[in-house]
C-alpha positions in Angstrom: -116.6 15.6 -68.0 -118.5 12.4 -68.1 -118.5 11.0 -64.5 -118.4 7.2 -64.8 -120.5 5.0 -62.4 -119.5 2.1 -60.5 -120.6 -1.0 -62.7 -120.2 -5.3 -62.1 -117.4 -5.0 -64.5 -115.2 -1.9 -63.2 -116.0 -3.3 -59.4 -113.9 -6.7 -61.2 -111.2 -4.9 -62.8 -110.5 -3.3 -59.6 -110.2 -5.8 -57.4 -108.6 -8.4 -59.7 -106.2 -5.9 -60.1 -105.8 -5.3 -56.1 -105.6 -9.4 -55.0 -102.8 -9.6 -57.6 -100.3 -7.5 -55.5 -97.5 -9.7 -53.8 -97.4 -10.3 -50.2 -95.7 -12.3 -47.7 -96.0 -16.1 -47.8 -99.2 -15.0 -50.4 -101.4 -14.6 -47.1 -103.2 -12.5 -49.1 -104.2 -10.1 -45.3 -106.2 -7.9 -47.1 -110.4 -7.3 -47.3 -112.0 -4.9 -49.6 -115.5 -3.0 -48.9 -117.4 -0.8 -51.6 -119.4 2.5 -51.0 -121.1 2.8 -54.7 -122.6 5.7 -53.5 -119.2 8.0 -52.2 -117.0 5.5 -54.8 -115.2 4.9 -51.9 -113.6 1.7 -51.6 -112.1 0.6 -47.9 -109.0 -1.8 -47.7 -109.2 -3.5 -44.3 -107.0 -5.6 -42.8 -108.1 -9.5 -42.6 -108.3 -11.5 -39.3 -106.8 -14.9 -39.6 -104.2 -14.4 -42.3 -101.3 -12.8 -40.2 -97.6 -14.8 -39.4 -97.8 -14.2 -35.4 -94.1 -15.8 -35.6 -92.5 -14.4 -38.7 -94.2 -10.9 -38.6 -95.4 -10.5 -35.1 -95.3 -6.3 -35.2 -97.0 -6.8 -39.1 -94.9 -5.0 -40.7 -94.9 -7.5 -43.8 -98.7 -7.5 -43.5 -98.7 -3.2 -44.1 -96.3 -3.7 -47.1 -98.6 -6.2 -49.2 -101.8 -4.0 -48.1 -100.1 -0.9 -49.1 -99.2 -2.8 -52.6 -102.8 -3.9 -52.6 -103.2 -0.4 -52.4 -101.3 0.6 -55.2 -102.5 -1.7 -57.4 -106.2 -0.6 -56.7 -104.7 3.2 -57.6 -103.4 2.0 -61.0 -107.1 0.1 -62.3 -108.8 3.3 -60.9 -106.4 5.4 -63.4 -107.2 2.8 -66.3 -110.6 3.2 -65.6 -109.8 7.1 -65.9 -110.5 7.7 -62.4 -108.3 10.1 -60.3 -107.7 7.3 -56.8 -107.4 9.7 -53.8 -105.8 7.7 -51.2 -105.7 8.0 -47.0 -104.1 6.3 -45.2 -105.0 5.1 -41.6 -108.2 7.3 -42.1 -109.7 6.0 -38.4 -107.7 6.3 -35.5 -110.6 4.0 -33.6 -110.8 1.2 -36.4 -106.9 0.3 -36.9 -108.2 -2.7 -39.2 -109.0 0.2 -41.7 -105.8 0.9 -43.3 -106.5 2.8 -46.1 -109.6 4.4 -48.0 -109.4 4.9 -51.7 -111.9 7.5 -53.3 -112.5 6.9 -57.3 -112.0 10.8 -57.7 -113.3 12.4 -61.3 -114.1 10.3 -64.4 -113.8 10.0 -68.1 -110.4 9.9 -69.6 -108.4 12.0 -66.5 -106.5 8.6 -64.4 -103.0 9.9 -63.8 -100.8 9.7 -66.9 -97.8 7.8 -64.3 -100.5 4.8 -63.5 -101.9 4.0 -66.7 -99.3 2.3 -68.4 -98.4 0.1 -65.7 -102.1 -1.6 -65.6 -100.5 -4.2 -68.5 -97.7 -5.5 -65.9 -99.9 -6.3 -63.0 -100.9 -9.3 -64.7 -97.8 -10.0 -65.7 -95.8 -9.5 -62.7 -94.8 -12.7 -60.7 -92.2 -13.3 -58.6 -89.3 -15.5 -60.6 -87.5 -17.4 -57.6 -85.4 -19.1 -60.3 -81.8 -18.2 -62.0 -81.4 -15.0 -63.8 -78.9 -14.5 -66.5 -77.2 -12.0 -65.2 -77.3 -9.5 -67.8 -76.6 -6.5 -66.4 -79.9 -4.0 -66.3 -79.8 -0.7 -68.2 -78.8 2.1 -66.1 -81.7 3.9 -67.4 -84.5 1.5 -66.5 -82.8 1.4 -62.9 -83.0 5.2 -62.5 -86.7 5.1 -63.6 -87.1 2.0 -60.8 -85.5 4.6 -58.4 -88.0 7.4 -59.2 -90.3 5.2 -59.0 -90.1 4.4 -55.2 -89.4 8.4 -54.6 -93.0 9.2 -56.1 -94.4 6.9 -53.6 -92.5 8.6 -50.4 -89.5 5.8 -50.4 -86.2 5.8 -51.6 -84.6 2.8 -53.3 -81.0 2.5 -53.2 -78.9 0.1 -55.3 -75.5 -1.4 -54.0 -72.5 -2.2 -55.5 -71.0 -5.4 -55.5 -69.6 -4.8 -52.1 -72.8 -3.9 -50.8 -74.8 -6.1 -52.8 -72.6 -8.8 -50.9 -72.9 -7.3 -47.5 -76.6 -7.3 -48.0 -76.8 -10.5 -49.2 -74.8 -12.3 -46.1 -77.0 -10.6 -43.8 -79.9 -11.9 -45.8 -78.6 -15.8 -45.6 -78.0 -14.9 -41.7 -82.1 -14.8 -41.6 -82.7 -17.6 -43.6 -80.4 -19.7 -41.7 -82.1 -18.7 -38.0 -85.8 -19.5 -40.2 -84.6 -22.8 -41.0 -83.5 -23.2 -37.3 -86.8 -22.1 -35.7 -89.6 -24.5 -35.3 -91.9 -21.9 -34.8 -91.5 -20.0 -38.1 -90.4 -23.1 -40.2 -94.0 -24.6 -38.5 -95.5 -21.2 -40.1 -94.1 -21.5 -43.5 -95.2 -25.1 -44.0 -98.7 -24.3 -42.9 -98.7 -21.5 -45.7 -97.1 -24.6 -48.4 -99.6 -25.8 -50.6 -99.4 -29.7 -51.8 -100.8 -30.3 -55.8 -104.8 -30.2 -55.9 -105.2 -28.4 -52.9 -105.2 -25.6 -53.9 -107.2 -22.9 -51.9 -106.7 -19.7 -52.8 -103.8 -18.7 -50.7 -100.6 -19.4 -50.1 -97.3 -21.1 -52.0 -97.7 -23.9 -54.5 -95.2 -26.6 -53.8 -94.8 -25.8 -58.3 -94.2 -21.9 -57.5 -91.7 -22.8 -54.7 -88.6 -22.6 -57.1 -84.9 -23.8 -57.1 -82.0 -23.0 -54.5 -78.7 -21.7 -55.5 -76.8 -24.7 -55.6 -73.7 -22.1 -55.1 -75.2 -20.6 -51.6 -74.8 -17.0 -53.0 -78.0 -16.2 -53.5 -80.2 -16.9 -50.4 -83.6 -18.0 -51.9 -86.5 -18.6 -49.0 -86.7 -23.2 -48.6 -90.2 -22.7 -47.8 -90.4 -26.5 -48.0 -87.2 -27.7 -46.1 -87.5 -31.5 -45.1 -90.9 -31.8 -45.8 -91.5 -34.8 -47.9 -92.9 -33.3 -50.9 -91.2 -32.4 -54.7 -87.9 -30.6 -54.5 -86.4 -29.0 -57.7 -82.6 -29.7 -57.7 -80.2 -27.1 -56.6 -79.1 -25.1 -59.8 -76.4 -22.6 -60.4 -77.4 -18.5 -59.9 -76.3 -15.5 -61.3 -72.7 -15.0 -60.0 -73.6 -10.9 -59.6 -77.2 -10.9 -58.2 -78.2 -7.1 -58.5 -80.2 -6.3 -55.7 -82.1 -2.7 -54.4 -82.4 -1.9 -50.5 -86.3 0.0 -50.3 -86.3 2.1 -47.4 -88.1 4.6 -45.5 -87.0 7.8 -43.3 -89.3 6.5 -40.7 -91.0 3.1 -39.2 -94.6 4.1 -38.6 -97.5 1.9 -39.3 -98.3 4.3 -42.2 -94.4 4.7 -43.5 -95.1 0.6 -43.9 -98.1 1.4 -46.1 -96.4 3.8 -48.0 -93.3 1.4 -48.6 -96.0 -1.5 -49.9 -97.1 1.0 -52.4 -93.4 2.3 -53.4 -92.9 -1.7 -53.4 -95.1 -2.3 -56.3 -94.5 0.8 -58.6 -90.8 -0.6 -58.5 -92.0 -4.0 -58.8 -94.6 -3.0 -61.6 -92.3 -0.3 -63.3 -89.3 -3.1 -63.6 -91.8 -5.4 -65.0 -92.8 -2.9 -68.0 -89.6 -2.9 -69.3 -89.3 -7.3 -69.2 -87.3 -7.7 -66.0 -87.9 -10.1 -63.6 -87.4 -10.2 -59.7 -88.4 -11.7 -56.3 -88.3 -10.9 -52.5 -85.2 -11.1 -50.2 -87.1 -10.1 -47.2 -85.5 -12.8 -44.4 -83.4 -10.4 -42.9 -85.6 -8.0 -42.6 -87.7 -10.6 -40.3 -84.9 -10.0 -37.2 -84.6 -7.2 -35.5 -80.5 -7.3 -35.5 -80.1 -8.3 -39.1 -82.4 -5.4 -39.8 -80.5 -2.7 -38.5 -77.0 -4.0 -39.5 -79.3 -4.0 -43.0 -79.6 0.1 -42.1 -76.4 0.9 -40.6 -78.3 4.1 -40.0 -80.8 5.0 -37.9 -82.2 7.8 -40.6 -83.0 4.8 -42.7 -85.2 1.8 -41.7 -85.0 -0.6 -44.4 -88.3 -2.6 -45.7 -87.3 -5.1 -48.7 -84.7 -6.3 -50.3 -85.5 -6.7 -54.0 -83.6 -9.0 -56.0 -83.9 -7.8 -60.1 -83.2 -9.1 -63.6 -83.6 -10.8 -66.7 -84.6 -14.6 -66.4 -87.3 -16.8 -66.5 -90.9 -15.8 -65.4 -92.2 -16.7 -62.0 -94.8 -19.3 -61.5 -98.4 -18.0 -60.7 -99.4 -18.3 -57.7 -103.1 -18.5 -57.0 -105.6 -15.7 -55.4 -109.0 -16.0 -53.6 -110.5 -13.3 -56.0 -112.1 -10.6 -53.9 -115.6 -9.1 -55.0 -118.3 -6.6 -53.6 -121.9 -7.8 -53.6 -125.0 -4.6 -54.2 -125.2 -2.9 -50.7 -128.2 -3.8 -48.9 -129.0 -0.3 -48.4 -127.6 2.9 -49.7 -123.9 3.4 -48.7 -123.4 0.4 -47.1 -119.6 -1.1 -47.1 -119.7 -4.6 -48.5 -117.2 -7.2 -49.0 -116.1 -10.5 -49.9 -113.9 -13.6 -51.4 -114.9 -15.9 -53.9 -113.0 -18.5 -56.0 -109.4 -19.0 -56.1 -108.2 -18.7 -59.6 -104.4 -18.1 -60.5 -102.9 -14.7 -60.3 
């Protein structure tokens, strides 16, 4: 078996691949750290790029790591290696969230990664109309299993529940609008045209509001004085998927960002598009009425479909320099280019 080593251009694919995963308000909280030596690469957290107000117990911050995470799993598999993953490997460094070791070589990535490598690049998050063609039931059953490989279940409501769910989830965007200290954080998180600096929401990427109040998009700009597209007519049956855990532990989180994206990424494969009903989940009431169960703890609220594709936004591309000496953990940010 021909081991392969850790070269400019697979140390690129991997991390383009990780910065592309979603996360809240594109904060972008992750930092990456190489060990060429072990093929080890660390996934830290990063100081400065939490929401203190929105996710003050960062939870939302463990679910875009964990995607990170998954997203590093799947360019280690197209690069044929086998990604080991722990999770929360140092119980005295809880900024180290998970180690992933590039395991094996040659042709041997898992068979269930490599094909979704094409839809990372692809995926963005649509916060426009959908059709509202109804989705195969097979390519839902296959989003499903997709969230059970990962140690999450997804569960898909019917119109009933997909109304109960929504309700709850215009509840949280109602009490955002409402508080000055979250709608404070959002702005600061709103990009204006040509400042772009690697992080954060494009005032172009922000998207429409249902002009129908069904579907409860996030109006991360509000009254702020800057380009608003006009309210426009949604799907009149959103279809919708509850992820959710057994339990609420730091690494449960982690495993829910990584069941997050092989739904995300596995819905993307087959053309669909979707975005992020995550508001309620942001209050500790609306979340458990979310539940109704305390065996489940719910973690996102995916909206899915067929529609237009989501605006890009842009990423501060993450790269490792040469350690300085042999196995030294390195890390970095360069550029912001689109993602």
């Amino acid at each position: 078996m021909r081991i392969r080593e850790i070269d400019a251009t697979a140390v690129q694919t991997l991390l383009a691949a990780a910065v592309a995963a979603p996360s809240i308000h594109n904060t972008q909280p992750w930092r990456f750290g190489l060990d060429a030596d072990t093929r080890t690469v660390e996934v830290r957290a990063a100081a400065g790029r939490g929401l203190p107000m929105t996710d003050p117990d960062l939870r939302a911050r463990h679910l875009s790591v964990g995607a990170a995470v998954f997203n590093l799993r799947v360019a280690a598999a197209h690069l044929g290696w086998e990604p080991v993953v722990r999770l929360l490997p140092a119980a005295d460094d809880p900024d180290l969230l998970a180690v992933v070791h590039l395991a094996g070589g040659g042709e041997d990535g898992p068979p269930f990664l490599r094909p979704l490598y094409e839809a990372i690049e692809r995926r963005h998050s649509s916060r426009m109309p959908f059709t509202g063609r109804p989705v195969p039931e097979a390519i839902v059953t296959e989003m499903i299993a997709a969230g059970r490989m990962q140690g999450a279940r997804l569960e898909v409501p019917d119109i009933v529940g997909t109304r109960r769910l929504l309700r709850l989830t215009q509840a949280g965007e109602v009490r955002n609008a409402s508080h000055p200290g979250r709608t404070a954080e959002a702005h600061r998180w709103l990009t204006a045209p040509g400042l772009d600096s690697g992080y954060g929401i494009p005032v172009a990427a922000v998207g429409a509001l249902d002009a129908s109040g069904q579907i409860p998009m996030r109006d991360f700009a509000g009254q702020l004085p800057v380009p608003h597209l006009p309210g426009l007519r949604f799907e009149r049956h959103a279809q919708v998927a509850l992820l959710w855990t057994a339990r609420d532990r730091h690494k449960d989180w982690l495993r829910a960002g990584q069941a997050l994206q092989h739904v995300l990424l596995t819905a993307t494969s087959y053309g669909l598009r979707t975005s992020m009903l995550y508001q309620a989940m942001e209050w500790m009431d609306l979340r458990a009425a979310v539940s109704r169960s305390q065996q489940r703890c719910p973690q996102s609220l995916i909206r899915f479909g067929y529609g237009p594709e989501g605006s890009r936004t842009p990423r501060a591309v993450a790269y490792a320099a040469s350690p300085s000496t042999p196995g030294s953990a390195v890390s970095g940010e360069g550029t912001a280019t689109p993602g």
